[in-house]
Structure formats: structure tokens, C-alpha cells
GUFI-714197 format. One record per residue (C-alpha): x, y, z; chain; residue in three letters; residue number from 1. Coordinates in Angstrom, 2 decimals. Example, Ala and Ser with C-alpha at 12.3 -4.5 7.8 and 13.67 -1.06 7.14 Angstrom:
residues 2
12.30, -4.50, 7.80, A, ala, 1;
13.67, -1.06, 7.14, A, ser, 2;
***
This chain:
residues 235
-33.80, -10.18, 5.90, A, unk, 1;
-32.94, -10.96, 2.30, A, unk, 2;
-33.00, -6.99, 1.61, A, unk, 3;
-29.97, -7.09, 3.44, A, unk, 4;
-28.08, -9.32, 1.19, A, unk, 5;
-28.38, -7.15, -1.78, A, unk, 6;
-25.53, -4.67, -2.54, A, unk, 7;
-27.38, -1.75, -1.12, A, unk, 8;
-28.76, -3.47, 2.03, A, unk, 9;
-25.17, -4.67, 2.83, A, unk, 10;
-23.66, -1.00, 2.34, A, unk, 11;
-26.73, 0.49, 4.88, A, unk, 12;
-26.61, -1.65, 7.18, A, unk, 13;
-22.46, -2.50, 7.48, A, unk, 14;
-22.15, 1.14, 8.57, A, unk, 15;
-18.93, 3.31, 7.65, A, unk, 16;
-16.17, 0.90, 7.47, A, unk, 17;
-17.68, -0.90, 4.39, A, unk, 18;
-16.82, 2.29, 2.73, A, unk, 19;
-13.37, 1.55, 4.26, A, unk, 20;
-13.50, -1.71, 2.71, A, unk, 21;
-14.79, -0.89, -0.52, A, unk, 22;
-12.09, 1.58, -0.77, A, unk, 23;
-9.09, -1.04, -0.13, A, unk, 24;
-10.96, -3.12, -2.89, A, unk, 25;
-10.64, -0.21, -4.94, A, unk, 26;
-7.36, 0.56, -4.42, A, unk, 27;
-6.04, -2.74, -4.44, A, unk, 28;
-7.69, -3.33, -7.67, A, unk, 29;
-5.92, -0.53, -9.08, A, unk, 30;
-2.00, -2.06, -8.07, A, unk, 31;
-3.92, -5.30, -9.36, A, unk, 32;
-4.45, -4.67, -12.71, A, unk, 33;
-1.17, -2.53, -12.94, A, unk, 34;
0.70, -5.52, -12.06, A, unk, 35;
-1.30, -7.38, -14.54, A, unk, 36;
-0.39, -4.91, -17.27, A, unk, 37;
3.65, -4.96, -16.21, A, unk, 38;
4.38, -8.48, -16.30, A, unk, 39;
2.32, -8.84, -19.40, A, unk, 40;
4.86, -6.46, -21.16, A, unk, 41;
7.70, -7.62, -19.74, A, unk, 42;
6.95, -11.26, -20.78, A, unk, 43;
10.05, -12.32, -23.22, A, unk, 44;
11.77, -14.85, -24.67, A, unk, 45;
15.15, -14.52, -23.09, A, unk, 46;
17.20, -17.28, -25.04, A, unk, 47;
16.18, -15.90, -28.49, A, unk, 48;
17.12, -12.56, -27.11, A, unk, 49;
20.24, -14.01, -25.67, A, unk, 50;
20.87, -15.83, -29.52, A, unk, 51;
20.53, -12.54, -31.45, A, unk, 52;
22.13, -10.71, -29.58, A, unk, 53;
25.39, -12.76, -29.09, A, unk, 54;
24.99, -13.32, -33.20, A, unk, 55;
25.77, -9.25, -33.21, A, unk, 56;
28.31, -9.37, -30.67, A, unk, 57;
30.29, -12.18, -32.37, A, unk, 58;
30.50, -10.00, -35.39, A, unk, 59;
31.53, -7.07, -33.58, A, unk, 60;
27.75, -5.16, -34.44, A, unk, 61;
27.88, -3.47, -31.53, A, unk, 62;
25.36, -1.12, -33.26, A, unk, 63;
23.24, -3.46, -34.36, A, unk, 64;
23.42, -5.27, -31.05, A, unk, 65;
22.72, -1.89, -29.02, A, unk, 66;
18.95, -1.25, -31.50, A, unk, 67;
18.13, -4.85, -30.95, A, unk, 68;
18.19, -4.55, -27.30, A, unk, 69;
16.64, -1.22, -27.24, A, unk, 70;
13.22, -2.60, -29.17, A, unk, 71;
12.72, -5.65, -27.44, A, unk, 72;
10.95, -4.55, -24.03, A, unk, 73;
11.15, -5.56, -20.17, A, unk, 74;
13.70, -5.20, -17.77, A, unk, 75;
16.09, -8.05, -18.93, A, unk, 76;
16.35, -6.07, -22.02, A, unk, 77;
17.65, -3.01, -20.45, A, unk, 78;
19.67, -4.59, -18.61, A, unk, 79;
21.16, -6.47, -21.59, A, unk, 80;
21.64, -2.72, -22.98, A, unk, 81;
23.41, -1.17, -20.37, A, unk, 82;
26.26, -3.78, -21.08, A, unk, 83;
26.14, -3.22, -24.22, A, unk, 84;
26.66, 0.63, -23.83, A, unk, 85;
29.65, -0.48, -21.91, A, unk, 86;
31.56, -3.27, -23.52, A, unk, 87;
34.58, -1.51, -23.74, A, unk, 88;
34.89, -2.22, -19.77, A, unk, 89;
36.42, -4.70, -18.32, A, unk, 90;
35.07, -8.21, -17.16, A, unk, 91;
34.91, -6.95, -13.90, A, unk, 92;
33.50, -3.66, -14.81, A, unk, 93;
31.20, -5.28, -16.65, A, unk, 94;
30.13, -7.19, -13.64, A, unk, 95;
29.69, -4.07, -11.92, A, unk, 96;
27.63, -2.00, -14.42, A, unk, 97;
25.10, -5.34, -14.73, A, unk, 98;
24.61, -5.12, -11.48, A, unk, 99;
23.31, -1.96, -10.68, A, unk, 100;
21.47, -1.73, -14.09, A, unk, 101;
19.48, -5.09, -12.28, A, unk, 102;
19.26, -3.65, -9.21, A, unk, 103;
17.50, -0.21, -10.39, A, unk, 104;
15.23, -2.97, -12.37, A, unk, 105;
14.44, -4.64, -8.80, A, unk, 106;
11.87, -1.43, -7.55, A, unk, 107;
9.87, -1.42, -10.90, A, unk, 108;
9.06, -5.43, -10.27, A, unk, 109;
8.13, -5.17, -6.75, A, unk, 110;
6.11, -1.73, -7.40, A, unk, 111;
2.70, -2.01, -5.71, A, unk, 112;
3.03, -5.85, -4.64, A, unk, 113;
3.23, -4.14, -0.75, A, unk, 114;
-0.04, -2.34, -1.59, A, unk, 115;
-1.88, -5.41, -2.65, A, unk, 116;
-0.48, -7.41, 0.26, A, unk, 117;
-1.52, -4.74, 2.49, A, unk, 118;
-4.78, -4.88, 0.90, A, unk, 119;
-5.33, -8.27, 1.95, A, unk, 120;
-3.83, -8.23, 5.70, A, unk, 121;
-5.90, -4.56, 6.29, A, unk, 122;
-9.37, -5.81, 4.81, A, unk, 123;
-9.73, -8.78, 7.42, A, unk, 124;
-8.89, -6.58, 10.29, A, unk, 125;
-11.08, -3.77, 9.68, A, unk, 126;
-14.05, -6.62, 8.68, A, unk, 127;
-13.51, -7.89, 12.42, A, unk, 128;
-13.10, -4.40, 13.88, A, unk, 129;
-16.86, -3.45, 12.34, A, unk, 130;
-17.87, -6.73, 13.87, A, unk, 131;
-17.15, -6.31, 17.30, A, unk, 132;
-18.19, -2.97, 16.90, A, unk, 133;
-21.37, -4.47, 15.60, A, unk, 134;
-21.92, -6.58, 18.44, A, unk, 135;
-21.26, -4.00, 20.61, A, unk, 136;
-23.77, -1.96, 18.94, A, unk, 137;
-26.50, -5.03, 19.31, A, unk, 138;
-25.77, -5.87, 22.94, A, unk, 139;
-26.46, -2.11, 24.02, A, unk, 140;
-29.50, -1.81, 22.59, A, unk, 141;
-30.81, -4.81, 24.05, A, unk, 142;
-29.59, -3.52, 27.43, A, unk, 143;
-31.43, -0.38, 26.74, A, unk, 144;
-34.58, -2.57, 26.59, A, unk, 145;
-34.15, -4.68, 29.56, A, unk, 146;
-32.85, -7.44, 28.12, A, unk, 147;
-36.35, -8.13, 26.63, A, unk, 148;
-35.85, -8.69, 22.55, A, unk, 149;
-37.06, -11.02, 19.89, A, unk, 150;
-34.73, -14.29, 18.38, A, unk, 151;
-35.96, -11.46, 14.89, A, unk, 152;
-34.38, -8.55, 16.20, A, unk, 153;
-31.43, -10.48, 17.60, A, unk, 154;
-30.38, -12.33, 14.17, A, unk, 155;
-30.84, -9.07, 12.68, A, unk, 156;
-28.41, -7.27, 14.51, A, unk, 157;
-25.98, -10.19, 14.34, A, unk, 158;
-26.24, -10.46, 10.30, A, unk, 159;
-25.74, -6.29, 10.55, A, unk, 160;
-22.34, -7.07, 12.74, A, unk, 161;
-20.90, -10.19, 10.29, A, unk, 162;
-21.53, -8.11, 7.08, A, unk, 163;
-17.97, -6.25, 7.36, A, unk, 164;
-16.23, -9.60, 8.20, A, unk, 165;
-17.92, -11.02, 5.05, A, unk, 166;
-16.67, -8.09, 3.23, A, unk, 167;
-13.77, -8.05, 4.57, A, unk, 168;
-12.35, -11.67, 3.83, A, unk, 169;
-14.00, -11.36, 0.17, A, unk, 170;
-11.77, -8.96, -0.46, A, unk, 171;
-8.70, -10.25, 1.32, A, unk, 172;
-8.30, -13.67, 0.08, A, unk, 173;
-8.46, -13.00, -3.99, A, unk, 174;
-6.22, -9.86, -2.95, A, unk, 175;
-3.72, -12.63, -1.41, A, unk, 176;
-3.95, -15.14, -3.94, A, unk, 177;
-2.77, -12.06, -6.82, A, unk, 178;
0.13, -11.49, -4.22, A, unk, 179;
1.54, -15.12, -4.36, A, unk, 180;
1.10, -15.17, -7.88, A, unk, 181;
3.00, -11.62, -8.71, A, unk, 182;
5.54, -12.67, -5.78, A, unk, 183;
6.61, -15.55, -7.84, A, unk, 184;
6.71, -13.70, -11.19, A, unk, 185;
8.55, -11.18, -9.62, A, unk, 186;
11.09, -13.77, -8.29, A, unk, 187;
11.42, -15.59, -11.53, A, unk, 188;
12.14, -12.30, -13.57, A, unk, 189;
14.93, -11.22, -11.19, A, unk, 190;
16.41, -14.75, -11.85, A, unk, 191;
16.06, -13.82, -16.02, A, unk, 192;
17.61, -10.70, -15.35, A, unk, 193;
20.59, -12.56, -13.52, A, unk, 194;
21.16, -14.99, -16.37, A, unk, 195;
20.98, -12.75, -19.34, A, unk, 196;
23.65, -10.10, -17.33, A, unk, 197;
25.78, -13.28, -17.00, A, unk, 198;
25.80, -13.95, -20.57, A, unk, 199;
25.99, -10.32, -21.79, A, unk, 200;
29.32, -10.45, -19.49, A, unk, 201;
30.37, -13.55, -20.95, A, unk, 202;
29.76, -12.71, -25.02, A, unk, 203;
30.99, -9.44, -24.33, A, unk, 204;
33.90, -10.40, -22.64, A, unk, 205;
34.78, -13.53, -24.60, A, unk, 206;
34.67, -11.39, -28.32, A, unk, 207;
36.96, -8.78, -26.96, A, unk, 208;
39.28, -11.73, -25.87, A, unk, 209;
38.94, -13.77, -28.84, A, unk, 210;
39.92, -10.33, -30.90, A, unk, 211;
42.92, -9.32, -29.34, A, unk, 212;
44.40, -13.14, -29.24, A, unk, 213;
43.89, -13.82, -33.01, A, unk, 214;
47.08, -12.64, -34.13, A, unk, 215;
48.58, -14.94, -31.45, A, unk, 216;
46.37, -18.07, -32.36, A, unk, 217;
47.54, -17.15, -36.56, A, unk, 218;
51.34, -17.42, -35.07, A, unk, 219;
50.64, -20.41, -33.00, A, unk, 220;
49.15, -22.38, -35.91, A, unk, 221;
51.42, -21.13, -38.49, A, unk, 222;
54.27, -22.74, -36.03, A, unk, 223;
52.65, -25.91, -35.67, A, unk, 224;
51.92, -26.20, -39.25, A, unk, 225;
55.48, -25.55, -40.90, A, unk, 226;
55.17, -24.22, -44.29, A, unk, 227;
56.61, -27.11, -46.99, A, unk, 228;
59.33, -26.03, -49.47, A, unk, 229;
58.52, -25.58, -52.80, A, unk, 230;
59.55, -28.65, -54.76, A, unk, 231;
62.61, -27.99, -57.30, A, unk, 232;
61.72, -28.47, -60.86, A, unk, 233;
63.03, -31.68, -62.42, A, unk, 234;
65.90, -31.64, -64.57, A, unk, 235;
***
């Protein structure tokens, strides 16, 4: 009995679907760690990237503003350079071009987070499946013999069945607990990538304005502020 519980015993005695199950592990593993590996590089500090980046834009570096975006990594960086590429547009254009630059960002988040949650929905069912089949398996061959078999032979054949349901859950519920997790990264990025295209509209937007109304603000205050006469010399 405690032969079975070794790695080996449970792979000879589950039957074929623990290979099934062992291969979800494996390929859920895989999506696992390159989820792991994505989030880790896109992990940035979007105000300080927000703050340099309006420093260049204020100064009309678009240049300097367009390298800047193009080191830093992640998705809310690209999308901060795709504006940038475009601030000659409009407000509304802007709008637009922000938008699909975050949308095209929205497949590389969610990459693989369907294969891990399919992972853990498929490894429970197929653990049952090679249960009942299990049990199916046990109740035959005590039919075969007449219904005459030991409480030894019978536990035996019921450990066999509940190996692949064992499996199967050991693999599912660490499988769904990474889903949750990389569902809620994946949620909070899109919301980074959201607020740094709003800014990039707004910086963008608001230099260009504050550029072409200068000449207008000079006349304004110039008007307001009268310019004194020069005092005549004394006599």
C-alpha cells in the first residue's frame, strides 16, 4: 500500500490519464512561468515615467521625449510612444491613436491566462473521469469473482481509482490561484495604460496649446500693464 504513494506507484497504478494530467501540469507550468516573466518586465514606475516625460514635452524635446519612452519597457511605455510619434495630431486624434496603441497592448497581457485557467477547470474533470473509470474497473472485477473479495483487495482498488482525483485537484487549485493573481495584474496594468494615454493626451495637447497662445498671452499682458512714459528731464 505505501508503494503506491510514491511517484512511481501513483503513475502505475493511475493508468493513462495521469499522463493526461501530468501533461496539463506541464503545460500549464509553461504559460505559468511565462506570465511570471511578463509582468516582471513590465513592472514600472508610471508617475516618474509620466514626470520625465512631460519635463521633455514642456520643453518641446520631442526627441528626447520619443528615446526616453523607447528605453523604459512594458506596455504603458509604448503606448506613451505611440503619442509621442504623433503629437502633431489633434486632441482628438490623439485620443484615437492611444487607443488602439492600448488596445493592441490588451492581447500581450491576457496571453496564456486562458491556458492556465483551462489548466485548472480540465485537471479536476479528467481526475474524476479516471475515477469513475476506476471504480468501474474495481466493481467488474469483483463481479468476475462472484462478488467474493477481501476489505485488502477492495481498498486497493479504491486508492488505484482516487489517485487521478488527487492528481487532478493538486494540480488545479495552485493552477487557479496563479489565474486570480495574473487576472488582477492584468486588470491593474490596463488601468496604467489608461492613465498614462490620458496624460500623454493632456501634456501633449496642453504644450501645443500653450505655444500657439503665447503671442496672445504677451499682447494681453502688455495691455493690462500700460507701458509708463519716460519722465522729462528737469529743467
Amino acid at each position: 500500500m505505501f508503494a503506491l504513494i510514491e511517484p512511481s506507484g501513483l503513475i502505475e497504478r493511475g493508468g493513462p490519464l495521469v499522463w493526461v494530467l501530468l501533461g496539463l501540469a506541464f503545460v500549464g507550468s509553461l504559460s505559468l512561468v511565462e506570465r511570471l516573466f511578463f509582468f516582471h518586465r513590465a513592472r514600472i514606475n508610471v508617475a516618474d515615467l509620466l514626470v520625465g516625460l512631460a519635463h521633455h514635452i514642456r520643453r518641446r524635446a520631442f526627441a528626447e521625449a520619443l528615446h526616453e519612452a523607447a528605453r523604459a519597457p512594458g506596455p504603458v511605455a509604448r503606448v506613451a510612444h505611440a503619442a509621442l510619434l504623433r503629437y502633431y495630431l489633434s486632441r482628438a486624434d490623439l485620443r484615437d491613436v492611444v487607443q488602439e496603441a492600448g488596445q493592441l497592448e490588451v492581447p500581450r497581457i491576457e496571453k496564456n491566462l486562458r491556458v492556465i485557467l483551462g489548466t485548472a477547470l480540465l485537471a479536476p474533470l479528467v481526475g474524476m473521469l479516471g475515477t469513475l473509470l476506476g471504480m468501474l474497473e474495481t466493481f467488474q472485477k469483483v463481479s468476475e469473482q462472484g462478488g467474493f473479495t477481501g476489505p485488502a483487495e477492495l481498498s486497493a482498488g479504491v486508492f488505484t481509482a482516487l489517485i487521478t482525483s488527487v492528481l487532478g485537484l493538486t494540480v488545479a487549485v495552485p493552477m487557479y490561484v496563479f489565474y486570480l493573481y495574473f487576472l488582477g495584474r492584468a486588470q491593474r496594468l490596463v488601468h496604467r495604460i489608461e492613465r498614462a494615454g490620458i496624460e500623454m493626451i493632456h501634456l501633449i495637447a496642453d504644450a501645443r496649446e500653450e505655444e500657439e497662445f503665447a503671442p496672445f498671452r504677451g499682447e494681453v499682458t502688455a495691455g493690462r500693464y500700460p507701458a509708463k512714459p519716460p519722465a522729462e528731464p528737469a529743467k
